[in-house]
KEMILO-773181 format. One record per residue (C-alpha): residue number from 1; residue in three letters; x, z, y negated. Coordinates in Angstrom, 1 decimal, padded with zeros to 4 digits, always signed. Each point is the difference from the previous one (the first is absolute). Layout:
# KEMILO-773181
<pt NUM,'ALA',<X,Z,Y>>
...
# end
This chain:
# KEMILO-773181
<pt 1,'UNK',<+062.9,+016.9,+049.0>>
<pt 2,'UNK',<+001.4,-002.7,-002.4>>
<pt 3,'UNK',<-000.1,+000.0,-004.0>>
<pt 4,'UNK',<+000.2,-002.2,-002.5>>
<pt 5,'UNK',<+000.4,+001.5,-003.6>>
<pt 6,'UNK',<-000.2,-002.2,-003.2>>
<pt 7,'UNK',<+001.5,+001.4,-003.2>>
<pt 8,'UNK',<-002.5,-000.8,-003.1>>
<pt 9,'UNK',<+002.0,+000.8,-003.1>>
<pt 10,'UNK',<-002.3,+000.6,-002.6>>
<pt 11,'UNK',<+000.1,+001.1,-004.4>>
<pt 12,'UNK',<-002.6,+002.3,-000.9>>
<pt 13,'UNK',<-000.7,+000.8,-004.1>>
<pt 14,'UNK',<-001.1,+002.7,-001.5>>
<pt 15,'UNK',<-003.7,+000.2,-002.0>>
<pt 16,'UNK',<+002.0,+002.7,-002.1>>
<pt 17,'UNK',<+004.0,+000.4,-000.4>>
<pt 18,'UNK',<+000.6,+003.2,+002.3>>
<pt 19,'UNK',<+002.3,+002.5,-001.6>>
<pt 20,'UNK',<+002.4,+002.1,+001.7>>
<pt 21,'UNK',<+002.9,+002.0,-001.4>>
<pt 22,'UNK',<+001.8,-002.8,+002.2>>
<pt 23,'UNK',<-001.4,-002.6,-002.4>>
<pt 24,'UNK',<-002.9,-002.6,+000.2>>
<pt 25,'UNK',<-001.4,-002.1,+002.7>>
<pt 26,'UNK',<-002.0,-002.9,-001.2>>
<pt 27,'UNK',<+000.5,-001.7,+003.2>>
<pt 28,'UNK',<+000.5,+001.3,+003.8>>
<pt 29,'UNK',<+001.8,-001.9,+003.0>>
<pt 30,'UNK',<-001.8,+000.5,+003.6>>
<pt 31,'UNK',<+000.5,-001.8,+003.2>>
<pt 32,'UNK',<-002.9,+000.2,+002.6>>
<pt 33,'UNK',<+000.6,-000.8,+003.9>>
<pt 34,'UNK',<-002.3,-001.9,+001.6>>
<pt 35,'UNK',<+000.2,+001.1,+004.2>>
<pt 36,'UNK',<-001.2,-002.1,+002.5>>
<pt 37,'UNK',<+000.2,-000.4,+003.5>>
<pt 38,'UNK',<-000.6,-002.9,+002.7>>
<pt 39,'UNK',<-000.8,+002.2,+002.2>>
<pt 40,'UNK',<-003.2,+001.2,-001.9>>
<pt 41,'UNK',<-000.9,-003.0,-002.1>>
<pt 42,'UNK',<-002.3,+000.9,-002.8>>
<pt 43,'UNK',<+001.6,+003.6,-000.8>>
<pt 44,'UNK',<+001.8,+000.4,-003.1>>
<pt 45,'UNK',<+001.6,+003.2,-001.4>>
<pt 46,'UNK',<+000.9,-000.6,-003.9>>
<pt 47,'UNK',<+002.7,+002.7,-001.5>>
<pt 48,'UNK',<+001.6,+000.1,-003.3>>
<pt 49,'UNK',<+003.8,+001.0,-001.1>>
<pt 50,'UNK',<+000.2,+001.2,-003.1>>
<pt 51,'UNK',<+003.5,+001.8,-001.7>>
<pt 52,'UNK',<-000.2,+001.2,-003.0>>
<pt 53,'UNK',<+003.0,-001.3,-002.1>>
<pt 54,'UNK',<+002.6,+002.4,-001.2>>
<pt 55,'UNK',<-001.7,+002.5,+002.4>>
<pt 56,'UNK',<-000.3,-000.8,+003.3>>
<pt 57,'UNK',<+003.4,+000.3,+002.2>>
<pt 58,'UNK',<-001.3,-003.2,+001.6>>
<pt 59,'UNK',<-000.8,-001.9,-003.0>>
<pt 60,'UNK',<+003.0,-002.1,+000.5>>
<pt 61,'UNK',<+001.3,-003.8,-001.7>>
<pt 62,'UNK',<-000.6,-001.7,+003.3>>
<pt 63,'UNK',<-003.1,+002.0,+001.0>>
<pt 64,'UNK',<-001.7,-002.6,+001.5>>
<pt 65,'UNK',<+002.7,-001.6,+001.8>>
<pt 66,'UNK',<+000.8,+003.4,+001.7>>
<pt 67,'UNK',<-004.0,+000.0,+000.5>>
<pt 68,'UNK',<+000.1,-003.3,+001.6>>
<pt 69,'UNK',<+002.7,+001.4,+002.4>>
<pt 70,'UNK',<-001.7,+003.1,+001.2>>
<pt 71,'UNK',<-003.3,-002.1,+000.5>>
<pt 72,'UNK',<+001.9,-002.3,+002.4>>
<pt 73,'UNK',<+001.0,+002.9,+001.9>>
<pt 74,'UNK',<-003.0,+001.7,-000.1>>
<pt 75,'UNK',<-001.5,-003.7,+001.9>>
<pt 76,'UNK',<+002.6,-000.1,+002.3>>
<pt 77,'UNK',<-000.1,+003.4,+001.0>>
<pt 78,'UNK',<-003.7,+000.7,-000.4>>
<pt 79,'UNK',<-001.6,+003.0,+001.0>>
<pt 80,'UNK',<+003.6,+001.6,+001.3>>
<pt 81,'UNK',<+001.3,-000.1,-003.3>>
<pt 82,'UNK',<+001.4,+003.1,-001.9>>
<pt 83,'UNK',<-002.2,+001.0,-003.0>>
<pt 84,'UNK',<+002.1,+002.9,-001.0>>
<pt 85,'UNK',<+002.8,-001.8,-000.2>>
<pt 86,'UNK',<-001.4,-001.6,-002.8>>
<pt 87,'UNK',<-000.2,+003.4,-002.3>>
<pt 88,'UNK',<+002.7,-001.1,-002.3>>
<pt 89,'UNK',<-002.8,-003.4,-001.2>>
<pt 90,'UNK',<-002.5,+002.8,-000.5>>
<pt 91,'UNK',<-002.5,-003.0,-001.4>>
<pt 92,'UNK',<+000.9,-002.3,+002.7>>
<pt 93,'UNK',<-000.9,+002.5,+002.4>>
<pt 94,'UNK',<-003.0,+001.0,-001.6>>
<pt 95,'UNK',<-001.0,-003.9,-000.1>>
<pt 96,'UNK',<+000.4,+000.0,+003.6>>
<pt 97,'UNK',<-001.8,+003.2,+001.0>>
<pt 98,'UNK',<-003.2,-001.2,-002.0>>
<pt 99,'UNK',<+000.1,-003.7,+001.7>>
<pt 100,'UNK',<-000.1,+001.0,+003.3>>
<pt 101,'UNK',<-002.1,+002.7,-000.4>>
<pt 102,'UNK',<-002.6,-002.9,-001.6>>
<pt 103,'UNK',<+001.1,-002.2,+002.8>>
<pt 104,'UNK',<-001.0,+002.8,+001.9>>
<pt 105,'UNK',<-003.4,+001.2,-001.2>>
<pt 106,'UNK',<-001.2,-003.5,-000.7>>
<pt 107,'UNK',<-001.7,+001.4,-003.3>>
<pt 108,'UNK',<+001.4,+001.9,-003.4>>
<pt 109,'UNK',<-001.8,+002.5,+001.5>>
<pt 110,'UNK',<+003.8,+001.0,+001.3>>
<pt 111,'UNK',<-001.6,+003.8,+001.1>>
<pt 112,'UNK',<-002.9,+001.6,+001.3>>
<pt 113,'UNK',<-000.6,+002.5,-002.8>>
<pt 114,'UNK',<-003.5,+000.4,-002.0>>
<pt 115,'UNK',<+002.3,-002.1,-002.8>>
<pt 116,'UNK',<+000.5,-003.1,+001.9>>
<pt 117,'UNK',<-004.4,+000.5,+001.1>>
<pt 118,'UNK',<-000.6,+000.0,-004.0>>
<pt 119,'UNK',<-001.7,+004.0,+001.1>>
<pt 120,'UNK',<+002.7,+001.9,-002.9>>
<pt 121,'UNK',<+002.3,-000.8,-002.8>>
<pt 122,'UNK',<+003.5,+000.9,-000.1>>
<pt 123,'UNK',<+000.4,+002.1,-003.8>>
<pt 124,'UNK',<+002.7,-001.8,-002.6>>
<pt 125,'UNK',<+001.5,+001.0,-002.5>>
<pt 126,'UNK',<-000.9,-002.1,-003.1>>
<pt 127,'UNK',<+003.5,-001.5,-001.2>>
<pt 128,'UNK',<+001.0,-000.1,-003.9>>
<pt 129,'UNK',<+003.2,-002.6,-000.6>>
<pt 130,'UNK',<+003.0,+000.5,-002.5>>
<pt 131,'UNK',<-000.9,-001.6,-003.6>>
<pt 132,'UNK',<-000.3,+001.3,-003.5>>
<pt 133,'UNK',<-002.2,+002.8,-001.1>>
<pt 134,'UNK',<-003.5,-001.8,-000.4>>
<pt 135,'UNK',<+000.5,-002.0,+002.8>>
<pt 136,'UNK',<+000.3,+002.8,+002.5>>
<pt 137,'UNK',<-002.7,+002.0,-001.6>>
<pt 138,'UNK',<-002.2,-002.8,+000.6>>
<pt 139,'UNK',<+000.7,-000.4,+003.7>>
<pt 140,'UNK',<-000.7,+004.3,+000.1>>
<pt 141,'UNK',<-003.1,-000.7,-001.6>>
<pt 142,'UNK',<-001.0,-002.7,+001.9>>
<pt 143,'UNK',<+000.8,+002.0,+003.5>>
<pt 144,'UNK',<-001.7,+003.0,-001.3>>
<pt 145,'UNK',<-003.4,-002.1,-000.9>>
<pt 146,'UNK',<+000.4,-001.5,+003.3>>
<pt 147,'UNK',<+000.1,+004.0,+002.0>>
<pt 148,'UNK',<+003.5,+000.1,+000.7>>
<pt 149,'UNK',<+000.3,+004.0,+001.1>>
<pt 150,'UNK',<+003.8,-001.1,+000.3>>
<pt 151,'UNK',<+002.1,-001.7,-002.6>>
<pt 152,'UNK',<+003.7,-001.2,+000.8>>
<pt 153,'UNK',<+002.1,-000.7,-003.1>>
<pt 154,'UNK',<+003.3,-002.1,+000.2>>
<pt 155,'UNK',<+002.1,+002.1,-002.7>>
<pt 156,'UNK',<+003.2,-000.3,-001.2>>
<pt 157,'UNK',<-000.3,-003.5,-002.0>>
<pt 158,'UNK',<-000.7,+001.6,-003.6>>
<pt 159,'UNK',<+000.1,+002.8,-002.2>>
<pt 160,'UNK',<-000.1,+003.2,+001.9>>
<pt 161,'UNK',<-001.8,+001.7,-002.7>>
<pt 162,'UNK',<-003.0,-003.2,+000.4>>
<pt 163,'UNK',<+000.3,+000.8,+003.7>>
<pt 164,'UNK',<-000.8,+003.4,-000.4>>
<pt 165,'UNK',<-003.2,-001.1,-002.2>>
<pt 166,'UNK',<-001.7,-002.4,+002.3>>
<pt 167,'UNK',<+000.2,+002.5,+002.1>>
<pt 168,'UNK',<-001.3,+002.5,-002.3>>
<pt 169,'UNK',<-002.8,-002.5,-000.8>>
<pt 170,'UNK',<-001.7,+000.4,+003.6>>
<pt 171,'UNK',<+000.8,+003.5,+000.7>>
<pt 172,'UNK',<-002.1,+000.9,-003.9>>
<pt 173,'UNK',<-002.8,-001.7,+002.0>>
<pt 174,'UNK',<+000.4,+000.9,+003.9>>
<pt 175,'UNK',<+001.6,+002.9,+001.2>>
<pt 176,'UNK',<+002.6,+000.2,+002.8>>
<pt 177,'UNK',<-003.2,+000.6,+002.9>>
<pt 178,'UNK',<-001.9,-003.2,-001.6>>
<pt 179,'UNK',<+003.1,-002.2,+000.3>>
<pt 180,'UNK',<+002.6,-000.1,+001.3>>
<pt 181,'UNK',<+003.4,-001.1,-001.6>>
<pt 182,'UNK',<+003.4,-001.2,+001.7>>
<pt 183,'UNK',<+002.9,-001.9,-001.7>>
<pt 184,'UNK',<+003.0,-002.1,+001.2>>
<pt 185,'UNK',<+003.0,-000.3,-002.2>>
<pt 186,'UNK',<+001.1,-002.3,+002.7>>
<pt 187,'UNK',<+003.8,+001.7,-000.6>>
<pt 188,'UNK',<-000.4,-000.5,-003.6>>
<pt 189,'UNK',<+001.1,+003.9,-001.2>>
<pt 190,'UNK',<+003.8,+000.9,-000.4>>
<pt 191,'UNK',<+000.7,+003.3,+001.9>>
<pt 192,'UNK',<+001.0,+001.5,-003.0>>
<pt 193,'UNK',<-003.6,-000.1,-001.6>>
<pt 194,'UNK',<-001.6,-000.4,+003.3>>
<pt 195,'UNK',<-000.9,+004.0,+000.0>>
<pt 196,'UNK',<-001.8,+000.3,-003.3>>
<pt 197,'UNK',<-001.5,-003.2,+000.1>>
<pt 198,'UNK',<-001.6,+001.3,+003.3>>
<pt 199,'UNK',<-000.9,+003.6,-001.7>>
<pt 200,'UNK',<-001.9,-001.8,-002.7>>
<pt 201,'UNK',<-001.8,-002.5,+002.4>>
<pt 202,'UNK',<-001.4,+003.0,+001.9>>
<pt 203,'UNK',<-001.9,+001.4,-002.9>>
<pt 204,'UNK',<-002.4,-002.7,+000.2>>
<pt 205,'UNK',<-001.2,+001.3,+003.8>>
<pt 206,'UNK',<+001.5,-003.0,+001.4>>
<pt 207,'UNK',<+000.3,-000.5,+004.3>>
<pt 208,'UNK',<+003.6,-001.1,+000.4>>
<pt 209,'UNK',<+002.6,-002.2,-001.7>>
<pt 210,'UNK',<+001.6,-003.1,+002.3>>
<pt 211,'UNK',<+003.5,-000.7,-000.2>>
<pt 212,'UNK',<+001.2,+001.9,-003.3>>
<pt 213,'UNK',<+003.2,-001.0,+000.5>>
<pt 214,'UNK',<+002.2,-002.7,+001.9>>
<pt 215,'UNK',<+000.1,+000.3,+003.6>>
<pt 216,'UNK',<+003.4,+000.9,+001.6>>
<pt 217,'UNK',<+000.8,+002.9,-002.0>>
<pt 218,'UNK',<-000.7,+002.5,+002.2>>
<pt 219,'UNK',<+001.3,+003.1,-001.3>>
<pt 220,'UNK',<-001.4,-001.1,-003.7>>
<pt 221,'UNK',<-003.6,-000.6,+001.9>>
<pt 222,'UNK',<+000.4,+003.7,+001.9>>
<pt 223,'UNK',<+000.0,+001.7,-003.0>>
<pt 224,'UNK',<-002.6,-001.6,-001.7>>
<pt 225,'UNK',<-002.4,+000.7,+003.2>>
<pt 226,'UNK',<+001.7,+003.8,+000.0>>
<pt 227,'UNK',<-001.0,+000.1,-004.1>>
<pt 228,'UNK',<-002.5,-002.3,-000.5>>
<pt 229,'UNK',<-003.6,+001.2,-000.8>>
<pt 230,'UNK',<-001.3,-002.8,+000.8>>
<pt 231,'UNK',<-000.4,-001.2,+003.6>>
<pt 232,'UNK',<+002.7,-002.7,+000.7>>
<pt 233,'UNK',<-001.0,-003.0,+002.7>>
<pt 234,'UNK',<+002.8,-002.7,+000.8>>
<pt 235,'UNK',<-000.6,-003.5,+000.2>>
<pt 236,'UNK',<+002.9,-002.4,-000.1>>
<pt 237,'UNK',<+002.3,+003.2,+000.4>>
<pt 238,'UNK',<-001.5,-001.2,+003.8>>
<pt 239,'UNK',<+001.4,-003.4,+000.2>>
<pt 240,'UNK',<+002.5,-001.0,+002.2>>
<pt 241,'UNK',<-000.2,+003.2,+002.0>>
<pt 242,'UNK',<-001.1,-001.7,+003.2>>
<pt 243,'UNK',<+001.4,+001.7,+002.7>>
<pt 244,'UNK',<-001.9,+003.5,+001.4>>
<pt 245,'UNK',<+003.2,+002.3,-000.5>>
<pt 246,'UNK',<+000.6,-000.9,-003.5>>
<pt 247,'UNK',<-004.0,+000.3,-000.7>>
<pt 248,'UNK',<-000.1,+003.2,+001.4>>
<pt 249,'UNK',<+003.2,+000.8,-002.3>>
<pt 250,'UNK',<-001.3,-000.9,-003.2>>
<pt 251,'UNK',<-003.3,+001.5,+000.3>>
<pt 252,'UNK',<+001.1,+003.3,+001.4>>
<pt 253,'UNK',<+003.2,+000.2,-002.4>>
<pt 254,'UNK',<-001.9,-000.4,-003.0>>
<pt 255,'UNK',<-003.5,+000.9,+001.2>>
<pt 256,'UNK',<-002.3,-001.9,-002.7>>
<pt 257,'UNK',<-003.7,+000.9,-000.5>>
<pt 258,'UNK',<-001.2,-003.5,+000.9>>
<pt 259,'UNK',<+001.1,-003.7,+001.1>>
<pt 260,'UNK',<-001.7,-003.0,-001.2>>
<pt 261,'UNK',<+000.5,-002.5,+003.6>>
<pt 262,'UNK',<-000.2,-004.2,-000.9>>
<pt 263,'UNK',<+001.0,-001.9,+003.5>>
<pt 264,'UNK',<+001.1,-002.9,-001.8>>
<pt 265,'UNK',<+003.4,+002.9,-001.6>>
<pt 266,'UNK',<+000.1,+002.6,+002.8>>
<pt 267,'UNK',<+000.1,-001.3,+003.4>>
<pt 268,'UNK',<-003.0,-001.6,+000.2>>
<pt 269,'UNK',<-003.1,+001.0,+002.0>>
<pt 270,'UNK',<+001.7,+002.0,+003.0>>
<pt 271,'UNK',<+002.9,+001.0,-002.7>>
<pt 272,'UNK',<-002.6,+001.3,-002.3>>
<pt 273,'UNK',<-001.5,+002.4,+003.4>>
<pt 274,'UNK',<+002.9,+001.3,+000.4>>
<pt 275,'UNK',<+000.3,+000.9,-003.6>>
<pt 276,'UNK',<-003.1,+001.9,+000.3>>
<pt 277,'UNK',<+000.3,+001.5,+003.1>>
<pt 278,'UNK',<+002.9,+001.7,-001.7>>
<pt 279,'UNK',<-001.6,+001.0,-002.8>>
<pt 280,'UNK',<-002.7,+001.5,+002.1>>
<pt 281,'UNK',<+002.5,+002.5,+002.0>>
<pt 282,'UNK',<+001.5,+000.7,-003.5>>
<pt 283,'UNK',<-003.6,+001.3,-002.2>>
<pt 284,'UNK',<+000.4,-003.3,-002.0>>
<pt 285,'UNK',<-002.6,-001.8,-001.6>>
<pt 286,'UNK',<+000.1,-004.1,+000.1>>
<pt 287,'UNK',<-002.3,-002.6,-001.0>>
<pt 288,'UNK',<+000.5,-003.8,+000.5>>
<pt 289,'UNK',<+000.0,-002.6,-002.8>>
<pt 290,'UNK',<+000.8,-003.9,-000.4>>
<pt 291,'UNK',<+002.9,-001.9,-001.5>>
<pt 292,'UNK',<-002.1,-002.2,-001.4>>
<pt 293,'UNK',<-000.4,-002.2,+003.3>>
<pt 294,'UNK',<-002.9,-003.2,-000.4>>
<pt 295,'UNK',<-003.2,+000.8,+001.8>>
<pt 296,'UNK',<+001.6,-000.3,+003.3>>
<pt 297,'UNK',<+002.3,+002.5,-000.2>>
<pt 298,'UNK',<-002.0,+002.5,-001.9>>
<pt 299,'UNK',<-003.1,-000.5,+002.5>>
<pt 300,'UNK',<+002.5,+000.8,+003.1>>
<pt 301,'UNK',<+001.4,+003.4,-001.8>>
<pt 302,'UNK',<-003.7,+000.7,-000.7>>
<pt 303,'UNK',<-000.4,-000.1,+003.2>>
<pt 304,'UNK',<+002.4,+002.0,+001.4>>
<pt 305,'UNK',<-000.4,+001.9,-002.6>>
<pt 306,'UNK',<-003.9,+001.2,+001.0>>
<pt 307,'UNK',<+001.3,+001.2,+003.9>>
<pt 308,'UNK',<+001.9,+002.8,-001.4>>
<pt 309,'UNK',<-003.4,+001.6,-002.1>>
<pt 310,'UNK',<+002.0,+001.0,-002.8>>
<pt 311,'UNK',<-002.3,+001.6,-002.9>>
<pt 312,'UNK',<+002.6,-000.3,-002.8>>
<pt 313,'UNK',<-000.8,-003.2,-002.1>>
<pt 314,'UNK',<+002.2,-002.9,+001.3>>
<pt 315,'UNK',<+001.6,-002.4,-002.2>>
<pt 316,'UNK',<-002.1,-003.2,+001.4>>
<pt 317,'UNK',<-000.8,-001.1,-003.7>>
<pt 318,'UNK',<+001.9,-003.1,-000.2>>
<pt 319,'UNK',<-002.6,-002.8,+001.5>>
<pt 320,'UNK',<-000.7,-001.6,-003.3>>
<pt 321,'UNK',<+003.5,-000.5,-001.8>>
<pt 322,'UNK',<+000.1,-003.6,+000.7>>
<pt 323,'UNK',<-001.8,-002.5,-000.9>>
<pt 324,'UNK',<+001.3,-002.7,+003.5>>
<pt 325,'UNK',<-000.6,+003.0,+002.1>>
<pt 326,'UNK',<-001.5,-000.4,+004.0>>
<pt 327,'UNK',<-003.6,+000.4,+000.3>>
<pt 328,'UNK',<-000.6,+003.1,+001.9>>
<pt 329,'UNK',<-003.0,+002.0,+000.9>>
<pt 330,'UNK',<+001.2,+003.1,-002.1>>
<pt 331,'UNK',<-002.3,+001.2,-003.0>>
<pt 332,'UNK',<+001.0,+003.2,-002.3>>
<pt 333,'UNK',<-003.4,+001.9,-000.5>>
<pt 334,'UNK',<+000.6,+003.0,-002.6>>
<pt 335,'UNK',<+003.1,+001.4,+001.1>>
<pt 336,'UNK',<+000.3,-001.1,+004.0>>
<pt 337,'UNK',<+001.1,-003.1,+001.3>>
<pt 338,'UNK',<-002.2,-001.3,+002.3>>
<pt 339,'UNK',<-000.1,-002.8,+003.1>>
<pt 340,'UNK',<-002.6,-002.4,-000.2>>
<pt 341,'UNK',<+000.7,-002.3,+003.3>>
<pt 342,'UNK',<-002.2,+001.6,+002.4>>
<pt 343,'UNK',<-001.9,-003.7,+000.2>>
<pt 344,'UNK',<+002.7,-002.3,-001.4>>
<pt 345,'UNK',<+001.4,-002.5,+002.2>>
<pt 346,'UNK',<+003.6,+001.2,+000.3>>
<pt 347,'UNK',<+002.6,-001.9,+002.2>>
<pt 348,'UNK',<+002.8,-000.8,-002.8>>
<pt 349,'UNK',<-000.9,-003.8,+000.1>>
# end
């Protein structure tokens, strides 16, 4: 069959400024794919590309040119050509995956999973961003008014000692079995405080801690795991590990509690199975989260997301940060995301 693939570059902004221990984003480059074919007129499959800057190893200066080039190959070859080859442009790949699997499926509904037939939710988790003291504390109110039974805090960004308070804050009013807590430093601790940092954090009941400290530093990040009280799950200590040898490596080397899987960072949607079918042979826990993907993207990791039943709250959360975003049929009631297409006309046009 042959493809045609437009590249629609597009700026996305923020409602809020979203903090990371990486800085701010107040605005947030995508570029969806629009595949057709003349050989079934009236069948599109939309994806999006979306590198993080600064994090993703594809998230390069002439990212769209080099997009633009594996697109033409992708038409010329079309259905012969090499996916895997393209685990080194983890968000090209993943842009790819999702368009023909909409090109595919003719619907959003990319799955048949009681998700995609609106019959169950998928739990999230609900998502608190870097910013001063009183600005956090009012997104952990906020969540916990709303029924969040898990709360994700992006730490790292200000005093330690106001970190330790917010958290504090919900743990006076909810114990560990009412909600759930997990934080991501995002790389932000030095090794050398890493430890106690970790020891106090796991006072307050929390789940696990993402990313304490940079990634590559292996025999830094084995003793933390070895030490830590607190259960340890990587993140972009995952990125750029495409290939199966060097996965199976890492996690059996260092062996962390959990690993937090975005296919836009780690190979997208087939890199991201093999990810977990490794973390399945070795006892660890994973859940899947966005990278703050438009609608498109977040409604394809969704789901993919609901075929593997995981009960552990995903990190699906992200469907409202922008106020240019795609209309799609997703809906958050309490603390699930849910898909609302079941009767919506759905054919990417």
């Amino acid at each position: 069959m042959n493809f045609q693939i437009e590249i629609i570059p597009r700026t996305l902004h923020f409602k809020q400024p979203a903090g990371t221990s990486r800085g701010i984003y107040t605005t947030r480059n995508v570029w969806y794919l629009r595949l057709t074919s003349p050989d079934q007129p009236g069948q599109v499959g939309m994806g999006e590309c979306a590198p993080l800057p600064k994090l993703s190893c594809d998230a390069l200066p002439d990212y769209e040119k080099t997009l633009a080039c594996v697109c033409r190959e992708v038409e010329e070859k079309g259905e012969t050509f090499d996916m895997k080859g393209l685990r080194r442009y983890p968000s090209m790949l993943f842009g790819l995956e999702m368009a023909f699997r909409h090109f595919n499926a003719g619907s959003y509904a990319l799955y048949n999973t009681r998700f995609s037939r609106g019959e169950a939710g998928i739990p999230i988790n609900g998502l608190i961003w870097m910013g001063d003291h009183d600005k956090m504390l009012a997104q952990i109110e906020t969540k916990m008014q709303q029924g969040y039974r898990c709360i994700k805090l992006k730490i790292g960004a200000i005093n330690f000692e106001e970190e330790l308070d917010l958290i504090r804050h919900i743990r006076a009013r909810f114990s560990a079995k009412e909600i759930e807590i997990r934080v991501d430093a995002n790389g932000g601790f030095a090794p050398t405080d890493a430890l106690e940092k970790l020891k106090r954090l796991a006072e307050l009941d929390l789940h696990s801690i993402e990313q304490p400290i940079k990634a590559g530093q292996w025999e830094e990040m084995a003793r933390l795991i070895e030490t830590s009280p607190l259960p340890i799950a990587f993140d972009e200590e995952l990125i750029g590990c495409n290939l199966l040898p060097r996965k199976a490596e890492l996690l059996s080397t260092l062996n962390p509690r959990y690993i937090v899987l975005k296919p836009s960072l780690h190979g997208g949607i087939s890199g991201c199975d093999e990810w977990i079918e490794l973390a399945k042979k070795l006892g660890i826990g994973w859940w899947i989260t966005s990278a703050l993907e438009s609608n498109i993207g977040l409604n394809a990791i969704a789901q993919w997301c609901a075929t593997y039943h995981n009960p552990l709250p995903q990190g699906l959360g992200t469907g409202l940060l922008f106020t240019d975003n795609v209309e799609m049929p997703l809906e958050i009631r309490k603390d699930c995301l849910w898909y609302a297409g079941k009767n919506v006309e759905e054919n990417g046009r």
